[in-house]
Backbone as CSV, one residue per row, in Angstrom:
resi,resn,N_x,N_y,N_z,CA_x,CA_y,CA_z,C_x,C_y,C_z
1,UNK,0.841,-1.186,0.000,0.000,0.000,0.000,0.882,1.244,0.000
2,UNK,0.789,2.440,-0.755,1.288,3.269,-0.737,1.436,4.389,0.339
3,UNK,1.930,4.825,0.456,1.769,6.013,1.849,1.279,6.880,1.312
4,UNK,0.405,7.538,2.265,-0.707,8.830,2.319,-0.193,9.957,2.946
5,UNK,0.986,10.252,2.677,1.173,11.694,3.379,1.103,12.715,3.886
6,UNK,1.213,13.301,5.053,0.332,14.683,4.638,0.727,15.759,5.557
7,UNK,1.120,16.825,5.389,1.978,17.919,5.789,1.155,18.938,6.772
8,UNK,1.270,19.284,7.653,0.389,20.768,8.447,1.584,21.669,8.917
9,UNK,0.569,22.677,8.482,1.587,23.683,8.827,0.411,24.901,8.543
10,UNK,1.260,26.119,9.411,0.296,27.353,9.073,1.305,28.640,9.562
11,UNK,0.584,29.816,9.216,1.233,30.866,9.338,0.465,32.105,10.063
12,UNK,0.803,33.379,9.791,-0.465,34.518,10.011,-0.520,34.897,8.478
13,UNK,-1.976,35.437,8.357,-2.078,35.590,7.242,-2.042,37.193,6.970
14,UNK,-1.968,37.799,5.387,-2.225,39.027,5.336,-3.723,39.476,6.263
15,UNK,-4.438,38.706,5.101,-5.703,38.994,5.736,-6.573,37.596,5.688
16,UNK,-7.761,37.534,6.642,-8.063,36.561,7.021,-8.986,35.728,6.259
17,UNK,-9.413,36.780,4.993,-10.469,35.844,4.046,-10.064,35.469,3.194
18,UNK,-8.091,35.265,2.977,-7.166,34.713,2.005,-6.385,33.943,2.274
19,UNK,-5.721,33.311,1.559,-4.780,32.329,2.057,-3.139,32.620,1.590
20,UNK,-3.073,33.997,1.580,-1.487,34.487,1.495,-1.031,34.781,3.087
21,UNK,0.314,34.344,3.203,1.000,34.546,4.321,1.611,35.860,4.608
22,UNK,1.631,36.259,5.576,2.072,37.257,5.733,3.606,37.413,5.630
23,UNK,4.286,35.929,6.102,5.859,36.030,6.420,6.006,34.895,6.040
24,UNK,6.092,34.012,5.124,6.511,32.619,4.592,7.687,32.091,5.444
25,UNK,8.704,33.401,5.430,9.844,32.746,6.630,9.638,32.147,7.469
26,UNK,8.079,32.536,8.066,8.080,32.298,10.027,6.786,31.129,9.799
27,UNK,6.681,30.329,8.573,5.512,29.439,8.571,5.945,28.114,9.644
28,UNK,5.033,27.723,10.571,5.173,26.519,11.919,4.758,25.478,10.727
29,UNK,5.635,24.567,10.808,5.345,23.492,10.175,5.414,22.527,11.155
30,UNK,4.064,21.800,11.363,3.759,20.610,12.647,4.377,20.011,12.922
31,UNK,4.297,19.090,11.199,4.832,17.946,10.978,4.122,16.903,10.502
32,UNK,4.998,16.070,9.605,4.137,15.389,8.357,3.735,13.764,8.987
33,UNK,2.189,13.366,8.318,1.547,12.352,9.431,1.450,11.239,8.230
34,UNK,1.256,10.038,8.809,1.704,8.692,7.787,-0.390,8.529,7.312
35,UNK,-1.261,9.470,7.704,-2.716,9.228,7.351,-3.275,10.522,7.715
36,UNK,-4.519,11.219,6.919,-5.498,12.042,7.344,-5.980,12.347,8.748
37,UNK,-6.063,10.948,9.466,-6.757,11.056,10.306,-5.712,12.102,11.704
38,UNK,-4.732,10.995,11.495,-3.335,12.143,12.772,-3.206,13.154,12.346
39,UNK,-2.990,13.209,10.906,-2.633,15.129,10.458,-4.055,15.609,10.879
40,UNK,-5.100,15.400,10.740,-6.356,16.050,11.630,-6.536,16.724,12.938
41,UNK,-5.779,15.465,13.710,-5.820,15.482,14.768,-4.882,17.140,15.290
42,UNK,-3.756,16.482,14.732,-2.607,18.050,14.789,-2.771,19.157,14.394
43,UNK,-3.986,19.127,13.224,-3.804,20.429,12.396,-5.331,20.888,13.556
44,UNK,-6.171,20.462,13.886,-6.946,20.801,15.105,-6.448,21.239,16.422
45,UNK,-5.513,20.631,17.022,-4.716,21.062,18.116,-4.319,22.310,17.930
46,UNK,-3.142,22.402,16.871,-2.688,24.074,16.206,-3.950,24.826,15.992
47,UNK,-5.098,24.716,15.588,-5.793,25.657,15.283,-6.807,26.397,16.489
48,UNK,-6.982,25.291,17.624,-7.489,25.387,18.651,-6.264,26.499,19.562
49,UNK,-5.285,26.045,19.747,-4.119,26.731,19.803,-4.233,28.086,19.561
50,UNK,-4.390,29.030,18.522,-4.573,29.551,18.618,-5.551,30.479,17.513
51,UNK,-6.800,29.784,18.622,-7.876,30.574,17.764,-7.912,31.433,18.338
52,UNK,-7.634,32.789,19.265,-7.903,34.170,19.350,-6.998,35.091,18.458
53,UNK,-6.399,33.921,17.673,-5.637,35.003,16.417,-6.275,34.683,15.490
54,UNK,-7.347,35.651,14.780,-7.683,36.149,13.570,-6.909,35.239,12.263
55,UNK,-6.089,36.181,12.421,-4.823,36.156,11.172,-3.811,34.833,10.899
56,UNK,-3.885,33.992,12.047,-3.333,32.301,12.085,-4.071,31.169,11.537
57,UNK,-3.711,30.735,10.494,-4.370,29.634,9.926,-3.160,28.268,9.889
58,UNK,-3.932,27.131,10.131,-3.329,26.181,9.754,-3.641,25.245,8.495
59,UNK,-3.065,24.025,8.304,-3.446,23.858,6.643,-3.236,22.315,6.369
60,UNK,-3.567,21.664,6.261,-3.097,20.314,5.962,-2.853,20.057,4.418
61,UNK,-1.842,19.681,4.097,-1.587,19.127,2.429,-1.568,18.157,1.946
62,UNK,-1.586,17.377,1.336,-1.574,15.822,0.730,-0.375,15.969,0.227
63,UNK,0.380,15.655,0.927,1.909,15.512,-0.066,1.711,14.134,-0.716
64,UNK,0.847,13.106,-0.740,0.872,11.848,-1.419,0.558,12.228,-2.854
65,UNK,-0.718,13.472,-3.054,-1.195,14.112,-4.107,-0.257,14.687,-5.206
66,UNK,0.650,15.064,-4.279,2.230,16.164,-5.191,2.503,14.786,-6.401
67,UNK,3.088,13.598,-5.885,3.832,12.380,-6.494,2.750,11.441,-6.687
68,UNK,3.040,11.134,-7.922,2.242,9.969,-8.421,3.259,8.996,-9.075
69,UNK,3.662,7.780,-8.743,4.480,7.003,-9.448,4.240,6.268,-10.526
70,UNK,2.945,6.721,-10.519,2.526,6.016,-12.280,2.495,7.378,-13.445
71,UNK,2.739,8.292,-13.110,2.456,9.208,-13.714,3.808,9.488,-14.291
72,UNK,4.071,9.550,-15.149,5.370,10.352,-16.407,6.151,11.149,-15.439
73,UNK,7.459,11.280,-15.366,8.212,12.166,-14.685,8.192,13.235,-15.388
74,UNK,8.600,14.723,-14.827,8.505,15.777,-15.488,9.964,15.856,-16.829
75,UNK,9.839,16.939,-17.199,11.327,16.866,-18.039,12.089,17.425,-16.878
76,UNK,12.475,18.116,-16.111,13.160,18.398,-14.982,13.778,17.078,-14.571
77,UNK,13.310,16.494,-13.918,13.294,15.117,-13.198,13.938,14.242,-13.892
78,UNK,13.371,13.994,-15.498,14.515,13.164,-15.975,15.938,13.972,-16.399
79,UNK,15.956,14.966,-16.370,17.774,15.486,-15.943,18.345,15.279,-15.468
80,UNK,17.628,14.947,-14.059,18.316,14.594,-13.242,19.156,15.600,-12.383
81,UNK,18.214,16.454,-12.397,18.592,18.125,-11.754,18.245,18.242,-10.385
């Protein structure tokens, strides 16, 4: 079975009805979970954390989604760059 990856992390945002960061430098990255269900769990903790900030969002990603191993490598990739 393949692994399901999946990344949380969040930042403050410019503003709160977007999803641009204010400081990309200073983004908290959780840490990446082997299923949905734990990255849930974490990306809830962080957000509970701190919900009296407006401007703090957290985010979960599918890094399994990024890579597909059946799928054609890019031309990059086969360079080998």
């Amino acid at each position: 079975m393949a692994n399901r990856l999946h990344l949380v992390f969040g930042g403050e945002l410019i503003d709160p009805s977007k999803s641009e960061f204010k400081d990309v430098s200073d983004l908290h990255i959780v840490g990446i979970f082997p299923n949905y269900e734990e990255a849930y769990i974490a990306w809830k903790a962080e957000a509970q954390r701190t919900v009296d900030n407006a401007h703090m969002r957290y985010f979960i990603a599918h890094l399994h989604r990024l890579r597909d191993e059946a799928t054609a490598a890019s031309a990059t990739e086969e360079l080998n760059v």
